[in-house]
LOTORMAR-220439 format. One line per 10 residues: number of its first residue (from 1); their letters; for each residue x, y, z of C-alpha. Coordinates in pm, 1 decimal, always signed. Layout:
BEGIN
NUM	a	X,Y,Z; ...
This chain:
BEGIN
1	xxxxxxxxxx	+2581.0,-2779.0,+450.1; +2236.3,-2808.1,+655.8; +2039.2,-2525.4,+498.3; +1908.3,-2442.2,+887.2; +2229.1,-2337.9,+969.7; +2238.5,-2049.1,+781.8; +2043.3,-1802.5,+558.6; +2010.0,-1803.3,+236.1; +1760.2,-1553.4,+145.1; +1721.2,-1190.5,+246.4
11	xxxxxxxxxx	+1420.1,-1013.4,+215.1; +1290.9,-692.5,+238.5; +942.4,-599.6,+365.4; +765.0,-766.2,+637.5; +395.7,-762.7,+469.6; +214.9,-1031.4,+333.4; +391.2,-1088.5,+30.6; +745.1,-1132.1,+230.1; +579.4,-1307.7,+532.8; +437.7,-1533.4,+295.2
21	xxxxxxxxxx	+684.9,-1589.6,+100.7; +934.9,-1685.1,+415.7; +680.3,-1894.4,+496.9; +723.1,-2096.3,+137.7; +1083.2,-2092.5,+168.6; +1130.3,-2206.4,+515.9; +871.0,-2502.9,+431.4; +1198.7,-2584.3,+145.4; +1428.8,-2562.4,+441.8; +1621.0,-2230.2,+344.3
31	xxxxxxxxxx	+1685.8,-2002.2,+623.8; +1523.2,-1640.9,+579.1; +1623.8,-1315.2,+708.2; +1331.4,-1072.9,+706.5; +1452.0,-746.5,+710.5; +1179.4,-428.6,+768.9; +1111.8,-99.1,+788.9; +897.1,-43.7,+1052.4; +903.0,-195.3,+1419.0; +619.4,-425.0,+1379.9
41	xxxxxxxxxx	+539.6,-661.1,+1083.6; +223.3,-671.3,+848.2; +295.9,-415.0,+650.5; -28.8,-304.3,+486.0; -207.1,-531.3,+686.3; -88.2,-415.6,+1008.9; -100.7,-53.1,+890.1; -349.8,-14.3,+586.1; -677.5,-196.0,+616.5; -947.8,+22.6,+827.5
51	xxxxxxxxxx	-868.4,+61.1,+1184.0; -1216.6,-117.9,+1256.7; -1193.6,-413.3,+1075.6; -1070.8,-595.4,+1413.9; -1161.0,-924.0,+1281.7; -937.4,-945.3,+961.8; -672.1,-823.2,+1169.0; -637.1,-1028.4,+1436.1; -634.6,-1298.6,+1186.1; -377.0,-1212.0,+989.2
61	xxxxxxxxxx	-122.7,-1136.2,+1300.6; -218.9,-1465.2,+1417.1; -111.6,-1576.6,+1060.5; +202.3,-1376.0,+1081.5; +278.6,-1460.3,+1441.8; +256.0,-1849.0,+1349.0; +502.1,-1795.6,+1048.0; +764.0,-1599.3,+1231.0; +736.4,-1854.8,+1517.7; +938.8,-2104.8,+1227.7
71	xxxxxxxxxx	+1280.7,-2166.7,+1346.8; +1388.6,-2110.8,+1009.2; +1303.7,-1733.4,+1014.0; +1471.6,-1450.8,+1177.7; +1319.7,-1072.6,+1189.2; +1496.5,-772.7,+1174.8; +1272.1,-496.9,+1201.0; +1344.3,-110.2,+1263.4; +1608.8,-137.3,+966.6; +1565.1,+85.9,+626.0
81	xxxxxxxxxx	+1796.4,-16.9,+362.2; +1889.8,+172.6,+89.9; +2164.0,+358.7,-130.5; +2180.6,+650.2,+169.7; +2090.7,+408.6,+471.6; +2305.4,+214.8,+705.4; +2261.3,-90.1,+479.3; +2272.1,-101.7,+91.4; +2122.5,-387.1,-66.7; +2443.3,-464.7,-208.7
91	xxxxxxxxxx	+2593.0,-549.9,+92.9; +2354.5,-832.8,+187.1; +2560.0,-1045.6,-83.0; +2887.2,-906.8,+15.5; +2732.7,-1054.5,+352.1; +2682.7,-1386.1,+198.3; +2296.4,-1438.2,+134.7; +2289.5,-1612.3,-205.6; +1925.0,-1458.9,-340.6; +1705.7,-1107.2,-200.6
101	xxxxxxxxxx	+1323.3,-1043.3,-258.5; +1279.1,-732.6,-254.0; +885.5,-694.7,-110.7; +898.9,-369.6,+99.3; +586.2,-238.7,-104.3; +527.0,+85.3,-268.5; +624.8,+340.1,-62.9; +610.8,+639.6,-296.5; +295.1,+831.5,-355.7; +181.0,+962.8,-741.0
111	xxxxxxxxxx	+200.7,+1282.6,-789.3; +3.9,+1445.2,-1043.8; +244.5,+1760.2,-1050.2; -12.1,+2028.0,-1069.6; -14.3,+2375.6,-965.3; -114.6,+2391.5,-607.6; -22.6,+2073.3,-455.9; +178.2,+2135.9,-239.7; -93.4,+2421.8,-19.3; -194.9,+2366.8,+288.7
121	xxxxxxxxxx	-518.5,+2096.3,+288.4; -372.4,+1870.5,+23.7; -296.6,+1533.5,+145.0; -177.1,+1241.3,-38.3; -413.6,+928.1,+78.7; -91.7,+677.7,+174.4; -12.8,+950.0,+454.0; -373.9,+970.4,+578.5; -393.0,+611.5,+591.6; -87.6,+541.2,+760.1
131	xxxxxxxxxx	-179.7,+829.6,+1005.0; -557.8,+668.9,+1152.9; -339.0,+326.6,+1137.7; -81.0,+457.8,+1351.2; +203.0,+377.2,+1194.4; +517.7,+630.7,+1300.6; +592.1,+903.8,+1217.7; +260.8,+1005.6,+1019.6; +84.2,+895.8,+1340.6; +210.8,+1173.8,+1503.5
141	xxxxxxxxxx	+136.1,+1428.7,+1262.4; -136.8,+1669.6,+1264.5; -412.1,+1686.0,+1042.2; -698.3,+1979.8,+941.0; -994.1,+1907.7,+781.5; -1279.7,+2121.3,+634.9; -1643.0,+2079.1,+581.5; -1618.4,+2036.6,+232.4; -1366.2,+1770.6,+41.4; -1259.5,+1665.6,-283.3
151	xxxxxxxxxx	-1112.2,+1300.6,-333.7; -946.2,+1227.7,-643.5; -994.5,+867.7,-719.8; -1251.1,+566.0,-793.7; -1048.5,+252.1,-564.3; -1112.4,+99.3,-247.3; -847.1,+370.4,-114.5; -1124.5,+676.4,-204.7; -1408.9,+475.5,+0.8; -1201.1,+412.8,+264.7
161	xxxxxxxxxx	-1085.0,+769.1,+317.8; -1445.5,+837.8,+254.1; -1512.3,+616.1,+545.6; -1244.9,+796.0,+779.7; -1373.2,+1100.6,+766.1; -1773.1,+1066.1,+777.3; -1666.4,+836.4,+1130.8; -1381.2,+1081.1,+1258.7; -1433.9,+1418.1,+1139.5; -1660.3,+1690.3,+1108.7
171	xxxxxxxxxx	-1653.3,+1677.7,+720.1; -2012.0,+1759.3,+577.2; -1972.5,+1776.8,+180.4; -1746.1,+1472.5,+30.0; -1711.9,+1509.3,-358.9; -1553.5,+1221.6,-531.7; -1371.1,+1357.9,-816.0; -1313.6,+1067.1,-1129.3; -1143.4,+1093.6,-1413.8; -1374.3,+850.7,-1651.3
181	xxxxxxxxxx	-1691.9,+661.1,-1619.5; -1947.9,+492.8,-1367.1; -1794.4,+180.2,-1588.5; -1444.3,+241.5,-1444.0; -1495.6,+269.9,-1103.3; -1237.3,+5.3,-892.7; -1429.1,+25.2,-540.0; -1540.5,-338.4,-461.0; -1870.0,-317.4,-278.9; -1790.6,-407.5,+60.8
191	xxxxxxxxxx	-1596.2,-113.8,+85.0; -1879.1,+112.1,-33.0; -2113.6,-41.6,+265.2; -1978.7,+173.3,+519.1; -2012.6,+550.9,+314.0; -2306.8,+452.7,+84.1; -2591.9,+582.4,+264.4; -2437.5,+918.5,+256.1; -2497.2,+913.9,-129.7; -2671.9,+1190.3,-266.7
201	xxxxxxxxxx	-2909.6,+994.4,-457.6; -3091.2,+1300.1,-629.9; -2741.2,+1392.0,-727.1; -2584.2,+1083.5,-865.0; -2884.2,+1014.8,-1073.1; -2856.9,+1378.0,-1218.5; -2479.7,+1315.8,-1265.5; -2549.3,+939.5,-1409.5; -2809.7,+1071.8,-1692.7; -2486.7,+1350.3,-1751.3
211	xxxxxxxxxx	-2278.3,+1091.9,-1865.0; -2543.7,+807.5,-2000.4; -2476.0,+957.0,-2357.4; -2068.7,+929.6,-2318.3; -2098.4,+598.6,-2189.3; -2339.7,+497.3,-2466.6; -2103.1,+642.7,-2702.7; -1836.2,+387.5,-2607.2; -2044.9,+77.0,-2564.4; -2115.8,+96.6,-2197.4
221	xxxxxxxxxx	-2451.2,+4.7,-2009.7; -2505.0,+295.2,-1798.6; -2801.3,+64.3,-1638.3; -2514.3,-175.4,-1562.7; -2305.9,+76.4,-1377.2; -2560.4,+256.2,-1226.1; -2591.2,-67.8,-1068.4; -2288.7,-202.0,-971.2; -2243.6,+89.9,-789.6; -2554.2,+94.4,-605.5
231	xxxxxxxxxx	-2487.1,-268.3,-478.8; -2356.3,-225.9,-138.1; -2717.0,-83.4,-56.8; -2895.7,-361.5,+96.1; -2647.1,-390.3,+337.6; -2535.9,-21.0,+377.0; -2406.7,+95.3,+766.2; -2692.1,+361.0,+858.2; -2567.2,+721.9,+850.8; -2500.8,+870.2,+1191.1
241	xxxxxxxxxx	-2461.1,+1200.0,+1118.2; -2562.1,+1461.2,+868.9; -2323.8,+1462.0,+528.2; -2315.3,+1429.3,+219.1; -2122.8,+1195.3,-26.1; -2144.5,+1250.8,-418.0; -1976.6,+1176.1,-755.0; -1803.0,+1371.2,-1035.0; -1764.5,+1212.5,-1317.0; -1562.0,+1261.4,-1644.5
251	xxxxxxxxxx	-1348.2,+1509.9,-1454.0; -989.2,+1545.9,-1470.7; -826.0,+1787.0,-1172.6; -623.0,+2059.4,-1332.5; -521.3,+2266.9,-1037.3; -547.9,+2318.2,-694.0; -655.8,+2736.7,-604.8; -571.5,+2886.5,-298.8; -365.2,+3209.5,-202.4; -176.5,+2932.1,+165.7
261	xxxxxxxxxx	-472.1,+2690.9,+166.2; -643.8,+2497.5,-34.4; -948.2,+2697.7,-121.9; -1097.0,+2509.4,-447.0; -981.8,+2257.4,-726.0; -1076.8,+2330.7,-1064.7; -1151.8,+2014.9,-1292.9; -1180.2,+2003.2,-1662.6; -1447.8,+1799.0,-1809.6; -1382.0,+1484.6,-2039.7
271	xxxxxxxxxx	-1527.7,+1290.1,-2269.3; -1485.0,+929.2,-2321.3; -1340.6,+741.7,-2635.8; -1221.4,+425.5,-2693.1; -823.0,+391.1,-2758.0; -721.8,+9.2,-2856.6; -1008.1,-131.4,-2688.0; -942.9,+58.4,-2388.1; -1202.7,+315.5,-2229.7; -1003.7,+646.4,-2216.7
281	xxxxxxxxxx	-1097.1,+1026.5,-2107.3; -1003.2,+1305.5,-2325.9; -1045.0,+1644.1,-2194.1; -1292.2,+1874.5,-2382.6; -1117.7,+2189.1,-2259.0; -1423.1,+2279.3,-2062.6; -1325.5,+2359.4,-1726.2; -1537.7,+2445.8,-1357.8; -1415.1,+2491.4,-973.0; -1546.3,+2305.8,-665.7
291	xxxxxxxxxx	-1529.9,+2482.6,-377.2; -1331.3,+2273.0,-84.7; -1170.6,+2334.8,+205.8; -922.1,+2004.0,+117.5; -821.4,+1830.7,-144.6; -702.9,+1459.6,-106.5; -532.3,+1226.5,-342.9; -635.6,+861.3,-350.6; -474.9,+846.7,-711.2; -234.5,+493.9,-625.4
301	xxxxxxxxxx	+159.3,+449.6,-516.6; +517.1,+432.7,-677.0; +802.9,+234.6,-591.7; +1094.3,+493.9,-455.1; +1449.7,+475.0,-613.6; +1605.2,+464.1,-245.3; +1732.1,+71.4,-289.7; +1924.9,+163.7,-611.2; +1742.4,-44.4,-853.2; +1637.2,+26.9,-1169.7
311	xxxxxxxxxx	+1296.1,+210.7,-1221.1; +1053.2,+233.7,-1502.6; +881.6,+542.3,-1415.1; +650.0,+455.0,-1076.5; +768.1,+78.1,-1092.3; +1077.4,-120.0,-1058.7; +1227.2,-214.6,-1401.8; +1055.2,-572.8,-1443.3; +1244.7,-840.3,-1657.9; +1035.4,-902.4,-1974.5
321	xxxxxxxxxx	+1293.0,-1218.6,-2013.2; +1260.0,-1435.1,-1712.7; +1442.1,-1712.2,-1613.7; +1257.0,-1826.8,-1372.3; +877.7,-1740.8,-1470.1; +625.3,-1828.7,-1281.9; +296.1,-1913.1,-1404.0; +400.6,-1612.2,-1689.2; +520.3,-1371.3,-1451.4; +856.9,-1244.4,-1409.3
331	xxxxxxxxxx	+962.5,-1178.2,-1002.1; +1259.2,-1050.6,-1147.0; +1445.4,-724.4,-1254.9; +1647.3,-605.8,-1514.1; +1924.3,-394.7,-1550.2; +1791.5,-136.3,-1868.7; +2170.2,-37.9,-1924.7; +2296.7,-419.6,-2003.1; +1960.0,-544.1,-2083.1; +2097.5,-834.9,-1833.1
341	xxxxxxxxxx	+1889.3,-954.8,-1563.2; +1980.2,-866.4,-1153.9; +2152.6,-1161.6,-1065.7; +2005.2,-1359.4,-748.0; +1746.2,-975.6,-679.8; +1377.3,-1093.2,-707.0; +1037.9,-889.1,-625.3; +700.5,-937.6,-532.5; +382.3,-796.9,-398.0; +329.5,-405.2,-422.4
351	xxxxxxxxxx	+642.7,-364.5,-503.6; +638.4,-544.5,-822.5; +302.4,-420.0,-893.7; +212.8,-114.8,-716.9; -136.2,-43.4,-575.4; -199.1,-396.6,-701.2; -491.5,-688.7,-488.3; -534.3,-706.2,-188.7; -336.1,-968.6,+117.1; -470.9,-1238.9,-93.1
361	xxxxxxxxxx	-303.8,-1104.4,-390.1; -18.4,-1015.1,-200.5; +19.3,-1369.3,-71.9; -19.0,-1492.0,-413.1; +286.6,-1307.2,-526.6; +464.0,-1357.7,-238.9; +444.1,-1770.6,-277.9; +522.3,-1757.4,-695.9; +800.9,-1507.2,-582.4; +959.1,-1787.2,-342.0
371	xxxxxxxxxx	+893.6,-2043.7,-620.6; +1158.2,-1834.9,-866.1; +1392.6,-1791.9,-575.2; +1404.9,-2129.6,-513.7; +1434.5,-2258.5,-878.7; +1708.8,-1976.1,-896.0; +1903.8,-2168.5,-539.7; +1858.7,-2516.9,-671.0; +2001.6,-2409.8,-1014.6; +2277.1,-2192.4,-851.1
381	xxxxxxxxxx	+2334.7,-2530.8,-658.7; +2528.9,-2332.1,-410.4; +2363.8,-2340.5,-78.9; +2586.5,-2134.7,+122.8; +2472.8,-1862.7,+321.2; +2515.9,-1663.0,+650.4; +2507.8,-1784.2,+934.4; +2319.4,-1577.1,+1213.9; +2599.6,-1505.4,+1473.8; +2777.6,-1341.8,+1164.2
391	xxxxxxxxxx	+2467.8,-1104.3,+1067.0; +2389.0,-1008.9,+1372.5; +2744.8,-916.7,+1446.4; +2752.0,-736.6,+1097.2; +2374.1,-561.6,+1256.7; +2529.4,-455.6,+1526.0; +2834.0,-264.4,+1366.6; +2598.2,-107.9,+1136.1; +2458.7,+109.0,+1408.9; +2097.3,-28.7,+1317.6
401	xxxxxxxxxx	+1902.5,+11.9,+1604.7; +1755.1,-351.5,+1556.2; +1399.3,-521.4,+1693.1; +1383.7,-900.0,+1675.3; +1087.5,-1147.4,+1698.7; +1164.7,-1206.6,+2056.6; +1085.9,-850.8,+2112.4; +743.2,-855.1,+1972.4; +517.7,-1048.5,+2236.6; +654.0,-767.8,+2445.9
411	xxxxxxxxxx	+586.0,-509.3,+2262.0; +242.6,-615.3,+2199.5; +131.3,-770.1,+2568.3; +207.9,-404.5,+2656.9; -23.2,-245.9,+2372.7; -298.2,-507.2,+2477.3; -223.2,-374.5,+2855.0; -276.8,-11.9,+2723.5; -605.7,-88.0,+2566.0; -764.4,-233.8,+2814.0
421	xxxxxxxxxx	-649.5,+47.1,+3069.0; -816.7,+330.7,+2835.7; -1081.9,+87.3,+2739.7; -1026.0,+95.1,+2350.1; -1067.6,-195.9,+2127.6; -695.0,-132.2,+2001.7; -392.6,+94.2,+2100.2; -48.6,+167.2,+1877.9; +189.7,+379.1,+2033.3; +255.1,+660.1,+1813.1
431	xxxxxxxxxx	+639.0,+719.5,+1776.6; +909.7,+431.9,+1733.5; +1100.1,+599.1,+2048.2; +827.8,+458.1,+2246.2; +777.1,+120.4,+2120.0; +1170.7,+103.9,+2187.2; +1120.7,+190.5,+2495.1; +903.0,-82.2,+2595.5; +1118.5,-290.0,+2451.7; +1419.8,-186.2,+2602.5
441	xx	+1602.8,-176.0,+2332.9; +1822.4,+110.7,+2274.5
C-alpha cells in the first residue's frame, strides 16, 4: 500500500517538537495527521517566546508554514483530545493510525500547594505568558498588577516575566525570590539583557556577600557567579523608566498573606548543603515577609492526566526499558500497572520532559521521537493506516469544530490586514470565536 495514501501516524501538539517531527516522518514517506489544541500551530513558539522577538518568529512560522505545505501532512487544529473530550486517544487506533506521538507539551502548571495561593494577585507564569502572547482564552482575561512583585523562580521564564512587566506595566519594585544559590540560577544571558539595568546593584552585592559564606561552604566560587550573572551587562537594553529589579537568595516561599489579596509572601531562609553531589537548600527555620502587592510563580510545568496516560507525579510515566532508544533516550511510555510498555504511544518535547530547552531542544526531541516511531512501523511491518476521506468523515461526526491548513493563510492575511490598519508590528485576535469567524468555519 503507497504510504501517501494514508496516515500512519497521529500526533498530538502542533509545536516544534510535533512539527518537526512530521517533518522527519513525511521525509520517510508516512502520512501524518497533526492534531492540536489551539487554532494556530507553533505551540510555544507561536505563543511563548516574548511578543517582541519579531525576528525569531517570523522564522520559525516560515519554518512551520514550509513543513505543513508537505503533501504528506494534514492539520487538524481547534481539536482537544482527551479521556472527557470529543476524542480519546484511544480511538485514533480504533481509527486505524498504526503509531501516536504524543507532543502537546506541558500544559499543567506546579503548584507549590501553600497557604494563600489561590488570593487574588497570584498568578501562575504559563497563564501570564500565554496572556501578552495572545493565545485564547487567557488573552482575554484580565490582569492587576501592583507596584511591588515577588517572582518565584531563577529560569528564563522569571526574566521574561521580569521583562513584561518593566515594558507593560506600572510595576516599580520586582523581587526575585530563589530558592538556592547565585550558582543555580538557569537564566541564560540573553534573556537577562532586556531587565538587567534595572538591577539594584548596591543590593545584589549586599545580598551576594550574604550568601558568599554558604556558597563557600559547598564549593562554589561566589566570584564565578557573581559573574555569570552580571554578563548580559555590556549589552544591557537602557532602562526607560524608574524600577527596580533585585534578588533573594536562599529563600524558600512558605506562604502567601493576605485577608482577599495578596498582601505579602513570607519566605524562610536556607542554607545550602551538598546531597549526592547535588547543591541542595535546607531551610534554617528562620523566616521574614516581603511586602507585595503580587505574587507570581515562574516555578516550571506538569504534564495533565487529561489523555489518560500514565503519570509519574508532574511527568508522563517514561519507559526505563525502551525498545526503540534513541541515542539513550526512551520516547516511550509505560504502563506502571503491567510494567509493559504502551504499544505503538510515543512522546517527545515538553511533554516528555517538561519545562525542558528551548525550539532547538524541542526539535531535537521531536526528530529522535520520529526515529523510534519509525523503527517501531518498519518492525510492526504493517503499513496500513487511514486514509483521509475516512478521518475527516470520523472529524466531522465527532462534533469537532475543525481548522485545516487551508484555513490558515486566511486566517493570517487577515491578522497581517489588522496590523497594518492599527499600525502594530503584530495583531492576534483574542478569542477562538473570532478567528472562526474569519475563517468561516462554523
Amino acid at each position: 500500500m503507497d504510504k501517501q495514501a494514508t496516515m500512519q501516524i497521529a500526533i498530538i501538539g502542533a509545536g516544534p517538537a510535533g512539527l518537526f517531527a512530521a517533518e522527519a516522518l513525511a521525509s520517510k514517506g508516512y502520512g501524518v495527521a497533526l492534531f492540536n489544541r489551539d487554532i494556530k500551530p507553533g505551540g510555544l513558539a507561536e505563543y511563548g517566546i516574548f511578543p517582541d522577538k519579531h525576528k525569531l518568529k517570523d522564522g520559525l512560522r516560515t519554518q512551520f508554514k514550509n513543513i505543513l505545505g508537505s503533501e504528506r501532512i494534514e492539520y487538524y487544529g481547534n481539536i482537544r483530545l482527551g479521556v472527557k473530550e470529543c476524542i480519546h486517544l484511544s480511538t485514533l487506533f480504533t481509527w486505524g493510525f498504526q503509531a501516536v506521538l504524543v507532543t502537546c507539551g506541558a500544559q499543567g502548571i506546579k503548584s507549590l500547594q501553600l497557604p494563600g495561593e489561590t488570593l487574588e494577585g497570584v498568578i501562575h507564569a504559563k497563564d501570564l505568558v500565554y496572556h501578552y502572547n495572545r493565545l485564547p482564552p487567557f488573552a482575554s482575561k484580565p490582569y492587576h498588577f501592583g507596584k511591588k512583585i515577588a517572582i518565584v523562580g531563577a529560569g528564563n521564564v522569571m526574566a521574561d516575566i521580569a521583562h513584561y512587566l518593566l515594558n507593560y506595566t506600572q510595576t516599580e519594585e520586582i523581587s526575585v525570590v530563589i530558592r538556592r544559590g547565585p550558582g543555580e540560577v538557569k537564566f541564560d544571558k540573553k534573556e537577562m539583557e532586556p531587565i538587567i539595568s534595572y538591577l539594584d546593584i548596591e543590593a545584589f552585592e549586599s545580598e551576594m556577600l550574604r550568601v558568599s559564606t554558604e556558597m563557600a561552604k559547598v564549593g562554589q566560587d561566589p566570584a564565578g557567579a557573581r559573574g555569570n550573572i552580571l554578563a548580559a551587562l555590556p549589552k544591557a537594553h537602557p532602562a526607560t523608566r524608574k524600577a527596580t529589579l533585585s534578588f533573594q537568595f536562599l529563600a524558600s516561599p512558605k506562604q502567601v498573606i493576605g485577608e482577599k489579596r495578596v498582601e505579602a509572601l513570607e519566605i524562610e531562609h536556607n542554607e545550602l548543603a551538598l546531597k549526592d553531589g547535588e547543591v541542595t537548600a535546607k531551610g534554617t527555620g528562620k523566616f521574614s515577609r516581603i511586602q507585595v502587592d503580587n505574587v507570581i510563580f515562574a516555578i516550571g510545568d506538569r504534564v495533565q492526566e487529561e489523555l489518560g496516560l500514565p503519570v509519574n507525579r508532574n511527568e508522563l510515566f517514561i519507559s526505563n526499558i525502551p525498545a526503540f532508544a534513541i541515542e539513550g533516550e526512551s520516547y516511550e511510555l509505560q504502563d506502571p500497572s503491567t510494567g509493559q510498555n504502551l504499544p505503538g504511544v510515543f512522546v517527545a518535547g515538553w511533554s516528555r520532559k517538561p519545562s525542558s530547552g528551548l525550539v532547538g531542544t524541542a526539535r531535537k526531541d521531536g526528530v529522535n521521537a520520529a526515529k523510534a516511531v519509525d523503527l517501531f512501523l518498519v518492525n510492526n511491518s504493517v503499513h496500513q493506516g487511514v486514509a483521509r476521506i475516512d478521518l475527516e468523515n470520523r472529524l466531522k461526526k465527532t462534533g469537532c469544530v475543525v481548522v485545516k491548513k487551508e484555513h490558515l493563510p486566511i486566517l493570517e492575511n487577515e491578522e497581517r490586514l489588522q496590523a497594518e490598519k492599527k499600525h502594530l508590528e503584530e495583531f492576534k485576535f483574542d478569542t477562538n470565536e473570532k478567528m472562526l469567524a474569519v475563517i468561516g468555519v462554523k
